[in-house]
N, C-alpha and C positions, 0 to 999 in steps of 0.2 A: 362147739357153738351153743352147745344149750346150759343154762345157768340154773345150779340147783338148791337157790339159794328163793327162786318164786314156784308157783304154780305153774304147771302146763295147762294151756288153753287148746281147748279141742271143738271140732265141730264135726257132727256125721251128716251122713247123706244112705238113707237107710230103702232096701226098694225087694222085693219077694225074692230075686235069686241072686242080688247081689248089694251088702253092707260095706260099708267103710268108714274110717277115720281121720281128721287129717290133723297134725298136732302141731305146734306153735308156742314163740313166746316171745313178747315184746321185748326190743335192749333199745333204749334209749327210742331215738325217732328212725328206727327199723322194725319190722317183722320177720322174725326169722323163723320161714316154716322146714320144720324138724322133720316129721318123717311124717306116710303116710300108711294106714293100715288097710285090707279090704279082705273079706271072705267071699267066697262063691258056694250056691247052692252043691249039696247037701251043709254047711256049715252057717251057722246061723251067727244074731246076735252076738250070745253069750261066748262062742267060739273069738269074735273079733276083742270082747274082753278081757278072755286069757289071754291072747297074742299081745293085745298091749301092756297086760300087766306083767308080763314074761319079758317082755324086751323092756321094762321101765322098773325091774324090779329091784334095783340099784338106786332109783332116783329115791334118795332119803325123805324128800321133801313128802311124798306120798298126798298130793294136791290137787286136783285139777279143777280150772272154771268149764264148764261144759255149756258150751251153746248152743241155742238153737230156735228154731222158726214153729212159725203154724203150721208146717205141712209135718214134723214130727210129731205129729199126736194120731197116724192113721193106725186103723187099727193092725193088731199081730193075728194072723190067722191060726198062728200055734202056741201061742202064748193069752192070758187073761191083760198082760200088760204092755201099752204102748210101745214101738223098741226103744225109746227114748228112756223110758222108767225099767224098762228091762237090763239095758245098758248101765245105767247107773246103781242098783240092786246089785248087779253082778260085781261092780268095782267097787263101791260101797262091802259088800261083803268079804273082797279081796284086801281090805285092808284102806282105802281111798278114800281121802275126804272130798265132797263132789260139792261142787258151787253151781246151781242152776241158775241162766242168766237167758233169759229167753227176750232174745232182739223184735218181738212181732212178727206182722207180716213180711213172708218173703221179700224183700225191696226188688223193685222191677231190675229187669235186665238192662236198661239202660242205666238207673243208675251207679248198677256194679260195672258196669262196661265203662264208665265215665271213673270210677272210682279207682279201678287197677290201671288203667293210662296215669291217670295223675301222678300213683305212687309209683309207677315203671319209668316214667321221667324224669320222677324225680325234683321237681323244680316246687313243688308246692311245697313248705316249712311245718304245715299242719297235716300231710297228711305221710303217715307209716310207708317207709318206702321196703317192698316186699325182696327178701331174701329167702333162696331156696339153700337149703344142704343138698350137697350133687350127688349125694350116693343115696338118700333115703329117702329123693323125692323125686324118682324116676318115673315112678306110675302118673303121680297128678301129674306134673308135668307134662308131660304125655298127652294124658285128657285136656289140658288147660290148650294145648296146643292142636290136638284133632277135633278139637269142638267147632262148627262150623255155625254161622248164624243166619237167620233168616226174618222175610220181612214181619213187623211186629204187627199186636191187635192194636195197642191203648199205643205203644211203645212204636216207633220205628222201626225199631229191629228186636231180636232175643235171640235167645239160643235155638239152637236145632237139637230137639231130645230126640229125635228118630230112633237112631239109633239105640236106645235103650228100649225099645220096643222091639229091635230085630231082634229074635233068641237064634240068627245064624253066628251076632258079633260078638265077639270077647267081652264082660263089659267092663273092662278095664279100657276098648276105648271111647267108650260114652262118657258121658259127662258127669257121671258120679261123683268122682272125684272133684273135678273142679267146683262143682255145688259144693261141697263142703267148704272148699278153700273159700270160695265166694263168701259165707255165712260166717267164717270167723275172719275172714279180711273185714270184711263189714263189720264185725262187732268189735273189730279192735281199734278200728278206728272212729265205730259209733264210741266207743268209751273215751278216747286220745280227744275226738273235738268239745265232749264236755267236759274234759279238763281244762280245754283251750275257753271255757263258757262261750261256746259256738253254738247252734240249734245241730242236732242230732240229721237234722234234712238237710243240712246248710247246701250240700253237693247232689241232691234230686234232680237238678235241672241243670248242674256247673259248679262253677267254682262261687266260693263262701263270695259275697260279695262286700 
């Protein structure tokens, strides 16, 4: 399923005891997310970018667009550099040419909650209808599916991060993960609607009108 003929598109979700990755590549009016990657405390950043440069180190193309939001700029308590700029250093070094593409502010939860309906239905022509591979995306999945949601401030509703506060729970199943998936579902189809010369919000509130 993965074509190594473009870039891999990735987006992390980076947090003190527990990093990860989630990787991706557009085919046609699909998304098809490829595998997911995560470390756990004692193994840090630079840990999650040998893992991915060790399992991608066949892919010729040696490319990746790397996304990401304003909440990736917090600081590293053991590092001088964000893990954002950390992450990228490490792969950069490894041989990786790294495309930064930073989507802004996080988009509210309703709007990702309105955005992955659309593309799980299927029914809209503009927006990326999301495909998993079943053997490399058994962890997000996971999260995408134990994430529970609760009433919102501004929003309705959001997610329930609780659980990434219990240091009783695995955090494989918090929502890690799905944050990621969130952040480059959104950026790929922030990029798909202005090719379609759509506004980038078109779907904040619904469907493009």
């Amino acid at each position: 399923d993965i074509n190594y003929s473009i870039p891999l598109s990735v987006a992390p979700d980076f947090g003190g005891s527990f990093n990860c990755l989630v990787v991706g590549q557009r085919h046609h009016m699909n998304f098809r997310f490829l595998k997911n990657f995560y470390v756990k405390n004692p193994r840090r950043v630079k840990h999650l970018a040998t893992d991915f440069d060790n399992y991608y180190k066949y892919f010729f193309k040696k490319e990746i667009v790397f996304y990401y939001d304003h909440t990736h700029y917090q600081k590293n308590p053991v590092s001088d550099l964000v893990p954002k700029d950390e992450i990228i250093n490490e792969l950069e070094g490894r041989g990786w040419k790294v495309y930064s593409r930073f989507v802004g502010q996080t988009p509210s939860f309703f709007t990702r909650h309105h955005l992955w309906n659309f593309g799980l239905v299927g029914d809209d022509p503009k927006v990326l209808r999301p495909i998993f591979n079943k053997y490399n995306t058994e962890e997000l999945r996971n999260s995408m599916q134990n994430t529970q949601i609760k009433r919102g401030g501004r929003d309705p509703f959001e997610k329930n991060k609780q659980l990434e506060r219990d240091t009783t729970v695995d955090q494989l199943e918090a929502p890690h993960l799905s944050d990621a998936a969130d952040i480059l579902y959104y950026a790929a189809n922030q990029e798909n609607l202005q090719s379609f010369d759509i506004p980038a919000d078109a779907y904040i509130l619904g469907r493009a009108q």
